[in-house]
Backbone as JSON, one array per atom type, in Angstrom:
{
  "sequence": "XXXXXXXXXXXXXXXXXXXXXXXXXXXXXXXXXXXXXXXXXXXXXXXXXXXXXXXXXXXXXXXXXXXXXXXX",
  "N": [[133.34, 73.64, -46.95], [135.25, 74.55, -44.01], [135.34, 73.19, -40.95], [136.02, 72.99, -37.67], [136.79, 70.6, -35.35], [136.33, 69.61, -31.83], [137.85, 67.69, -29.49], [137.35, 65.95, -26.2], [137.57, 63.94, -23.71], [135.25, 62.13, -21.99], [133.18, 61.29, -18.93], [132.64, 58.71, -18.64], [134.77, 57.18, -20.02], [134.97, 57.52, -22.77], [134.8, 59.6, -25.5], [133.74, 63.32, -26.53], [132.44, 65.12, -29.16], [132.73, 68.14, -30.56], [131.29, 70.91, -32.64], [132.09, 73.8, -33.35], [131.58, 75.75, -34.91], [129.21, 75.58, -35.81], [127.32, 74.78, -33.72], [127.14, 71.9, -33.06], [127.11, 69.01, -31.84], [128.37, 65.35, -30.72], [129.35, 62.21, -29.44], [131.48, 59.27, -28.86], [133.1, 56.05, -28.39], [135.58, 56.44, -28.79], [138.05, 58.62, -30.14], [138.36, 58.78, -32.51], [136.2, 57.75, -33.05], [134.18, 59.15, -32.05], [134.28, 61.41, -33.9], [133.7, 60.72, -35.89], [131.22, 60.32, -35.71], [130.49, 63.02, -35.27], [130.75, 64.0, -37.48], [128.88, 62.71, -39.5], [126.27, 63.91, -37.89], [126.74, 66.49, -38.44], [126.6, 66.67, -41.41], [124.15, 65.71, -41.33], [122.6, 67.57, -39.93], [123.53, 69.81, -42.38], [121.84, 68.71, -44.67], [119.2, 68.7, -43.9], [118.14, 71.01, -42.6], [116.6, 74.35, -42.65], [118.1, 76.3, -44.5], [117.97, 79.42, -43.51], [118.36, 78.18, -40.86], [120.86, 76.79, -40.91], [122.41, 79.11, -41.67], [121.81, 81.13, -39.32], [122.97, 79.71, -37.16], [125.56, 79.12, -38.17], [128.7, 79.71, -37.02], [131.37, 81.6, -38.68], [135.02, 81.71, -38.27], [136.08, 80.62, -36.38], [138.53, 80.02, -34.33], [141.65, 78.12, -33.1], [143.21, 77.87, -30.36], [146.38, 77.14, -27.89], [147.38, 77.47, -25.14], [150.01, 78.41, -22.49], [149.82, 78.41, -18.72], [150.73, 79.69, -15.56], [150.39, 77.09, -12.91], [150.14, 76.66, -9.69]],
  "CA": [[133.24, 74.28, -45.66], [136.22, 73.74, -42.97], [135.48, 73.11, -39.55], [136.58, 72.5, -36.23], [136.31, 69.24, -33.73], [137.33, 69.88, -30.95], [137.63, 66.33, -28.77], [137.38, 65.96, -25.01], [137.48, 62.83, -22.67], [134.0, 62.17, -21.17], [133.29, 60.72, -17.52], [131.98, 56.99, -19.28], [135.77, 56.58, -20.61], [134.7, 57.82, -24.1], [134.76, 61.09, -26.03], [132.45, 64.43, -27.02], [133.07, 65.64, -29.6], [132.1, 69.91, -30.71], [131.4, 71.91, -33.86], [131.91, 75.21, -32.32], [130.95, 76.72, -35.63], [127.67, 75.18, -35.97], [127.21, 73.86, -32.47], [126.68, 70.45, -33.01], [127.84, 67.83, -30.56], [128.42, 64.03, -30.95], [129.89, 61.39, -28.74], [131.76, 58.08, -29.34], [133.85, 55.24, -27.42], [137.19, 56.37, -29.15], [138.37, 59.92, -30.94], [137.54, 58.54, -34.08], [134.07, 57.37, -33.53], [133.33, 60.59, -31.9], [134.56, 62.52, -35.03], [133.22, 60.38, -37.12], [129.88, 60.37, -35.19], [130.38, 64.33, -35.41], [130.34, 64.28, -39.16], [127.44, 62.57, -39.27], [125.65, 64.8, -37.19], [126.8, 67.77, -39.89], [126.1, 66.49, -42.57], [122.85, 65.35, -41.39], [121.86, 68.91, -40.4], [123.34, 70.67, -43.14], [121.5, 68.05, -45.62], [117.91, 68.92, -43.17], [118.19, 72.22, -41.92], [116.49, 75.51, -43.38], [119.36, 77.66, -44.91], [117.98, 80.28, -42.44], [119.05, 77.97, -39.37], [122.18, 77.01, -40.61], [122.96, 80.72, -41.21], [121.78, 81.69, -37.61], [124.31, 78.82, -36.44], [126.86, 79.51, -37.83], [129.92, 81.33, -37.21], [132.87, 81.51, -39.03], [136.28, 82.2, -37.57], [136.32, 80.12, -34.79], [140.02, 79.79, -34.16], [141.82, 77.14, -32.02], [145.0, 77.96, -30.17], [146.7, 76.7, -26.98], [148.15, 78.94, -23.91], [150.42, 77.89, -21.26], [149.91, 79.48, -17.5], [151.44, 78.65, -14.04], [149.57, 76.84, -11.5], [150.75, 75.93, -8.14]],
  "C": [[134.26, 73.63, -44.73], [135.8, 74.4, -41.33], [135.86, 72.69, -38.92], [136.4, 71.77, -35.64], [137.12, 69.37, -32.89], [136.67, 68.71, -29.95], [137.9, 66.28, -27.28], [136.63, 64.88, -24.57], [136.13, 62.81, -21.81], [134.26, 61.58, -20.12], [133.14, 59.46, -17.95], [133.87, 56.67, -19.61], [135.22, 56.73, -22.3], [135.12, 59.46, -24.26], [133.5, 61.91, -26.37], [133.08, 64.72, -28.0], [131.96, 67.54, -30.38], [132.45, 69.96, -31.91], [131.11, 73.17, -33.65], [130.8, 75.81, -33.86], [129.46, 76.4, -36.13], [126.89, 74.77, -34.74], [126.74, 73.08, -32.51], [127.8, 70.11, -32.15], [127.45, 66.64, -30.76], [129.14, 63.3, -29.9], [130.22, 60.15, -29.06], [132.71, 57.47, -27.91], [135.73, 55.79, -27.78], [136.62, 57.78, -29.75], [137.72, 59.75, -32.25], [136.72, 58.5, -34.16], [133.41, 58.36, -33.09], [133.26, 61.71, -32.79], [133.99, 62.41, -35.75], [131.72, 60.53, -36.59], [129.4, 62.12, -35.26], [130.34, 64.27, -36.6], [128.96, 63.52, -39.41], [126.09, 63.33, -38.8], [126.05, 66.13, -38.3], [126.44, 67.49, -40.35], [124.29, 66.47, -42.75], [121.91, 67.02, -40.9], [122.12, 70.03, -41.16], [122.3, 69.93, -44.57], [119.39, 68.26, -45.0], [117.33, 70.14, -42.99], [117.69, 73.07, -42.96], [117.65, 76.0, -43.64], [119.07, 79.02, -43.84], [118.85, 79.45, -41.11], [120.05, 77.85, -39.44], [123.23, 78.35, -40.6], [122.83, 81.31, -39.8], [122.9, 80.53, -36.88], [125.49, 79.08, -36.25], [127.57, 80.67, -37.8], [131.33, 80.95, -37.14], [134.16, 82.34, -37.91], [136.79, 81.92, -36.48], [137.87, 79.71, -35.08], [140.77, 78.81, -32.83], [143.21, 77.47, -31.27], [145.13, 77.08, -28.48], [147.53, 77.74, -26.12], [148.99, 78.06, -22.98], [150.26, 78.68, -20.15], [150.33, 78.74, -16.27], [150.27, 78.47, -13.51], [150.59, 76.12, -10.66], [149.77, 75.31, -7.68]]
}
């Protein structure tokens, strides 16, 4: 299964980190430990979870891109 982390700077001086396609969420002091703290968190509810919930979770095709736009 390939998914997505998508990492963002918290207010503490740490990170969040997202699994859009499952919506799990984790947090660490660094990128890494929030990623790695996000795999953890998968694993641990695809290794828990009914097969019904992780089917109602997820959803494939989440796609990541980047845009540029003006601001003044």
């Amino acid at each position: 299964m390939k998914l997505t982390v998508l990492l963002e700077p918290d207010e503490e001086g740490g990170f969040t980190a997202l699994c859009p396609e499952l919506d799990v969420a984790s947090q660490g002091d660094t990128e890494d430990e929030a990623a790695d703290n996000l795999r953890e968190a998968v694993d641990l509810l695809l290794e828990t979870a009914q097969r019904e919930e992780i089917q109602r979770r997820y959803r494939p095709g989440v796609k990541v891109r980047s845009m540029e736009v003006e601001y003044a």
